[in-house]
N, C-alpha and C positions, 0 to 999 in steps of 0.2 A: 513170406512164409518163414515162421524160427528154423534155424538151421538145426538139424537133430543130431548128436554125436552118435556114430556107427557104434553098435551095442558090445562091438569086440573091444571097445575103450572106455575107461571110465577114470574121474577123476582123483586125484588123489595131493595129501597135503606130506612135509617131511621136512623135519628140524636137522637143519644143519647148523653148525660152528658158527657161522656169525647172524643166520638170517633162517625163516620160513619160507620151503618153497612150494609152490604151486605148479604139480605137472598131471599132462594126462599119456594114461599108460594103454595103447595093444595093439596084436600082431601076436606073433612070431616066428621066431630065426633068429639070428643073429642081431644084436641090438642098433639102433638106426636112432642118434639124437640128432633134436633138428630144433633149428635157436631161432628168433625171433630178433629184430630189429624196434628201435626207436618209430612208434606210430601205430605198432603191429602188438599183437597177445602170442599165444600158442594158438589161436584162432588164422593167425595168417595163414597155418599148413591145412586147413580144412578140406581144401580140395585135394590134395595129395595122400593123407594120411591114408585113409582103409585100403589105397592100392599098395603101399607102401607095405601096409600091414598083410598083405596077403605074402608076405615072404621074409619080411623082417618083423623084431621087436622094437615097437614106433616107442620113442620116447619125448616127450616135448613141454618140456619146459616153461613156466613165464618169467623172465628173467629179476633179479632183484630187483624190487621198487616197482615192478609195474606189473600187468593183467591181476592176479588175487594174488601173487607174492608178495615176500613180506618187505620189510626196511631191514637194514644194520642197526645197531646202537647207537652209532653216529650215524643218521639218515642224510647225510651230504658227501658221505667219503666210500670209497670200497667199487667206485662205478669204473677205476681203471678197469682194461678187458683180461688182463693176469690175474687180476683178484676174483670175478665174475668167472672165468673161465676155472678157478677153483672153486665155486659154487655146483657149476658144474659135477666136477670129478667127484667129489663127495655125493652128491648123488649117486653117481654111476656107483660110486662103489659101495655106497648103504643098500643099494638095489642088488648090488654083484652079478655086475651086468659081465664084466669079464671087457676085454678088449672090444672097441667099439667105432662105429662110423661115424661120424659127424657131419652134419650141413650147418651152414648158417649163411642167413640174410641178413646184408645192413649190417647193423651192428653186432646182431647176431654172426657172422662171417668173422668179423674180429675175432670176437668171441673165440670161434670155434680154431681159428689161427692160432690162439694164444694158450688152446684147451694143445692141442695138436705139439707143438714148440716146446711146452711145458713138461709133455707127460710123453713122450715118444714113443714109447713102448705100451702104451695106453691106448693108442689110436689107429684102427686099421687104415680108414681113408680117411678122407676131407671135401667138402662139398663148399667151395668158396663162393658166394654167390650176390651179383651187383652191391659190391664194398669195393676201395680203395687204401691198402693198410698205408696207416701214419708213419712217417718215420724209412721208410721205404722205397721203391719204384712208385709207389702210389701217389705220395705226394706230386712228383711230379706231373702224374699223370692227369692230378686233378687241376694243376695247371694247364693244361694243354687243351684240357676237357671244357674251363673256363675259355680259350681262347679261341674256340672252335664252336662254343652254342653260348645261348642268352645267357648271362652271369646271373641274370635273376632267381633261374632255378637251385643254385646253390645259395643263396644269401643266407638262407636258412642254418649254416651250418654256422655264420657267426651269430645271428641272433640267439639260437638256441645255446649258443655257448657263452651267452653275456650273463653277467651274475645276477639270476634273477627278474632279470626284464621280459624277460618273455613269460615268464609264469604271470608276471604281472599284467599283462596285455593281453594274454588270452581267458586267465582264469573268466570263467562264468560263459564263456565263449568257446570251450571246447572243441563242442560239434563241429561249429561254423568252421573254427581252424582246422580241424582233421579230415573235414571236406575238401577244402583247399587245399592242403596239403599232401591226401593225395592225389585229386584231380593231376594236381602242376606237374606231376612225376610218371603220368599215366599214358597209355597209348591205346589200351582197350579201356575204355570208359569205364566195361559193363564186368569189369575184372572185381569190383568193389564195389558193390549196391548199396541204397541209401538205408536197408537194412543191416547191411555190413556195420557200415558206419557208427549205426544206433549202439551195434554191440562194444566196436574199438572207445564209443565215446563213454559209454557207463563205465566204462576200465579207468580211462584218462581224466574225466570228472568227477570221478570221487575222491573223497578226503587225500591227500596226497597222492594224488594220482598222476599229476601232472607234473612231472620229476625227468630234469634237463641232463642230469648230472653223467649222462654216456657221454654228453658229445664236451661237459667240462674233461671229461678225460683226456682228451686228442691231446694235449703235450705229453701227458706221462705215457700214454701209447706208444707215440712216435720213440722214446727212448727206452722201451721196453721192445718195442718190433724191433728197432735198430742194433740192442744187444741180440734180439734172438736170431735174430736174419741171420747172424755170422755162422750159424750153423744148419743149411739147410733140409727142409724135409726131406726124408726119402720112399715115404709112402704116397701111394697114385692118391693126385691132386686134382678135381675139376672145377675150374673155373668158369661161371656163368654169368654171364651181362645182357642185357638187354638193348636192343640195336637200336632204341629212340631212347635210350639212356646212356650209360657209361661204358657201351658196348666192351671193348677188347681191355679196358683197362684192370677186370679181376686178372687176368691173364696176366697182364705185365705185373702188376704184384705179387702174383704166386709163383712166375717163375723168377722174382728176385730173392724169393725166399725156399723155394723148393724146385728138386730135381728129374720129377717124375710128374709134367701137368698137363692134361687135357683140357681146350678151354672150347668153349661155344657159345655164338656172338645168337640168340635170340631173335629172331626176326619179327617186323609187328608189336614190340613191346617192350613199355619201359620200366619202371623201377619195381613194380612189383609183381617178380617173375612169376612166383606162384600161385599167384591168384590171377593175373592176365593171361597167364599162358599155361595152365597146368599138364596139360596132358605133353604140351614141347619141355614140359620141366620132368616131369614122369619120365619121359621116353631117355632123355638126355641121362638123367641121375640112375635107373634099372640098367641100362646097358653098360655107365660106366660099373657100379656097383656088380654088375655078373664081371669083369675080368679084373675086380680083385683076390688077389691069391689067398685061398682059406688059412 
């Protein structure tokens, strides 16, 4: 069955500085932006949005280069997460959304790290969620991570960052890759239907759709997190990971970089928190998000 978007939401497109974005807007309250990772659309937050929306103004994004957003002028450069994460804020603010709360998954998490770092007085909280920032506590951690489970589940992260070869290897083969891909990372199977999939692959198999260039960024990250870490957050942080994933490791990266962080290790579930576990993702993100200060 198509999945129906809740009638309080509706799509919307908006020319920013360097790129067109693609986001869908409703709720409200207080404005609630929520980012998306490498594999995922603004379709990842499906099952969270309308609860989300019954107390916040949901905004959700699809990030440069993928779901119906657009390219840069130069379509290989602009995927560091400081430049994306000003993608961002230019929305927030053509929208005039006013100070704002942020999540982000995956690469989306960077993201929202970098939106957060950037703009400090822009950002009420932060919703960090199964990422390891570069340049950081994280690296290490993603050492550790590697020494402790199959390395196969990570390999992804250098083929995806080899120049080009993986577009080449998967192109015309999509699907079949985004099945696998998130099978491998999974722990409730049934968190990502084969319907799901149909939707994330018409995103990823269309005409440049299939666009590596988040995870070419991981150098220029690492030296963009590494200057920003020197000055830490001091707005409430929650860090969320998944326990057959990268469990505690948002946690050690957000307390390398901020001062104020709640972290929760996920049980039953691995990389893709919010669609495997939405209501443990609900409950976790509404209770922090009531004891931040208005």
């Amino acid at each position: 069955m198509a999945y129906e978007l809740d009638q309080r939401f509706a799509h919307h497109m908006i020319d920013l500085d360097e790129v067109r974005l693609h986001y869908v807007r409703g709720g409200d309250g207080p404005p609630l932006v929520l980012l998306h990772g490498w594999g995922s659309t603004w379709y990842m937050w499906r099952k969270v949005m309308s609860q989300l929306a019954d107390h916040y103004t949901v905004i959700v994004p699809d990030l440069r280069g993928l779901g119906d957003s657009g390219v840069p002028e130069k379509p290989l450069t602009g995927y560091d997460k400081k430049t994306v994460a000003q993608d961002i804020h230019q929305l927030v603010e053509k929208l005039e959304l006013g100070p704002v709360h942020v999540a982000g998954h995956d690469h989306g998490a960077a993201v929202a790290y970098a939106y957060a770092a950037t703009h400090r007085d822009e950002v009420r909280s932060l919703v960090f969620c199964e990422m390891a920032l570069k340049g950081v506590a994280g690296d290490k951690g993603i050492e550790y991570f590697m020494d402790q489970r199959d390395e196969l589940r990570l390999w992804h992260l250098s083929f995806h960052a080899a120049s080009h070869v993986a577009e080449m290897l998967i192109s015309g083969k999509e699907r079949e890759y985004l099945r696998w891909f998130y099978r491998m990372q999974m722990y409730n199977l049934d968190g990502i239907t084969d319907e799901d999939i149909d939707v994330y692959a018409r995103s990823y198999s269309g005409p440049g759709g299939l666009r590596l260039e988040l995870y070419r960024a991981f150098y220029q990250d690492g030296i963009d997190n590494a200057e920003l870490s020197k000055t830490k957050l001091t707005i409430p942080v929650l860090a969320l990971g998944g326990a057959n994933s990268i469990r505690d490791l948002c946690v050690s990266s957000m307390e390398a970089v901020a001062e104020n962080v709640h972290g929760v290790v996920v049980p039953n579930c691995g990389h893709w928190l919010p669609e495997e576990r939405p209501a443990e993702f609900l409950e976790s993100v509404q209770l922090f998000l009531k004891e931040v200060p208005a």
